[in-house]
C-alpha positions in Angstrom: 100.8 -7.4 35.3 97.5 -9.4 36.3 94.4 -8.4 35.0 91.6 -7.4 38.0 88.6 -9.3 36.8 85.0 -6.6 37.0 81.6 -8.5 36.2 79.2 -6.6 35.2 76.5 -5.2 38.1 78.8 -6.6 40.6 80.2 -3.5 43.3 83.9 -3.2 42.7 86.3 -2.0 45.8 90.1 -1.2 46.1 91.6 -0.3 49.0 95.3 1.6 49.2 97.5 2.1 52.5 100.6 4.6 51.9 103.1 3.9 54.7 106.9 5.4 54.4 109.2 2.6 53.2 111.9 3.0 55.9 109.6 3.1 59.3 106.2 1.4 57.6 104.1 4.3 59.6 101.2 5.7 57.7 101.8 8.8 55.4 99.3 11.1 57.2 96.9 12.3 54.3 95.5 15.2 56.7 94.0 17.6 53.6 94.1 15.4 50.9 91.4 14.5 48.6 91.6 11.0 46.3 89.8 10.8 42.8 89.4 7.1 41.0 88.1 6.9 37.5 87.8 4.4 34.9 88.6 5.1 31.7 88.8 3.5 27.5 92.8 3.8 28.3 95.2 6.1 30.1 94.1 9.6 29.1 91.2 8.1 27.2 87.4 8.6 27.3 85.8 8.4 31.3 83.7 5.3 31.7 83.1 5.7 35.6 83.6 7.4 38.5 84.2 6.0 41.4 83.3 7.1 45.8 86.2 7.9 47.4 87.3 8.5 50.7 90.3 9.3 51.9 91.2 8.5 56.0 94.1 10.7 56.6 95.5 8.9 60.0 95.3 5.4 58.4 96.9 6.7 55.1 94.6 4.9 53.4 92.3 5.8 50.7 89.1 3.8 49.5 87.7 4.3 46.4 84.3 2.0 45.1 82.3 1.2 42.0 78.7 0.8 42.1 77.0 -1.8 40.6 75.2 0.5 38.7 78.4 2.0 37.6 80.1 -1.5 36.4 76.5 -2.3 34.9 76.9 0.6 32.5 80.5 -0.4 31.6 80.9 -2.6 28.4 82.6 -5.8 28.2 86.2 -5.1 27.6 90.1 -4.0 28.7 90.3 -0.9 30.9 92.3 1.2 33.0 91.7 1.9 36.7 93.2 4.5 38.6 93.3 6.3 42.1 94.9 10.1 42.5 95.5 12.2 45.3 95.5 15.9 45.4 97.3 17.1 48.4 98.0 21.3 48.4 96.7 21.6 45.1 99.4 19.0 43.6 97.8 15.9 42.4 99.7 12.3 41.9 98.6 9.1 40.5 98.4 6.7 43.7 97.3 3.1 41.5 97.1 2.2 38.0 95.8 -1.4 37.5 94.6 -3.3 34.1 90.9 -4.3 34.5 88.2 -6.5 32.2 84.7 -6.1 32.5 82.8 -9.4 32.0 79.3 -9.9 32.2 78.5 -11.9 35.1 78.9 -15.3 34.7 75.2 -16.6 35.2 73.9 -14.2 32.2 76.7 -16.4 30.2 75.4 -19.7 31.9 72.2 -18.6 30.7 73.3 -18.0 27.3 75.3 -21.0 27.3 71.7 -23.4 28.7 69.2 -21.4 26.2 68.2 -18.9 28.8 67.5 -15.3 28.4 
């Protein structure tokens, strides 16, 4: 599995559709809340929270990073993950392997003699 690439101060954005596999129409998500969190590992200590919304007749939930949230996130391996809670029941949706970098023109700084 790919690595998503985070920089530092940067907005981050993922976007899931669910659509049944035998007639690709949208699962309706009508009552159904999404939560996305960042965390050290699966289970481990909570970096982040992301904004999620959920549009129920698209099946599709959205969930965003602020770039003060990826700011305050150290350089590093993490673990990124959207869940839905539908009637009380929640299910991971997305797991996916992220690095946080810091942005490339503080390392071009670095890198020159900047600041």
């Amino acid at each position: 599995m790919a690595r998503t690439i985070i920089k530092q101060g940067e907005q981050f954005d993922r976007v899931v559709t669910l659509k049944y596999s035998d007639t690709f129409d949208y699962v309706d998500l009508s009552g159904c809340e999404a939560y996305c969190q960042m965390r050290t590992e699966p289970g481990g200590e909570l970096l982040a929270t992301a904004d999620c919304a959920v549009t129920p007749d698209l099946g599709r939930i959205s969930a965003s990073f602020s770039s003060v949230d990826t700011y305050q996130i150290p350089p590093g391996n993490y673990g990124f993950d959207i869940w839905l809670v539908c009637e009380g029941t929640a299910k991971p949706i997305k797991t996916e392997e992220v690095t946080v970098i810091k942005r490339y023109t503080e390392v071009f700084d670095l890198m020159v003699g900047g600041e």
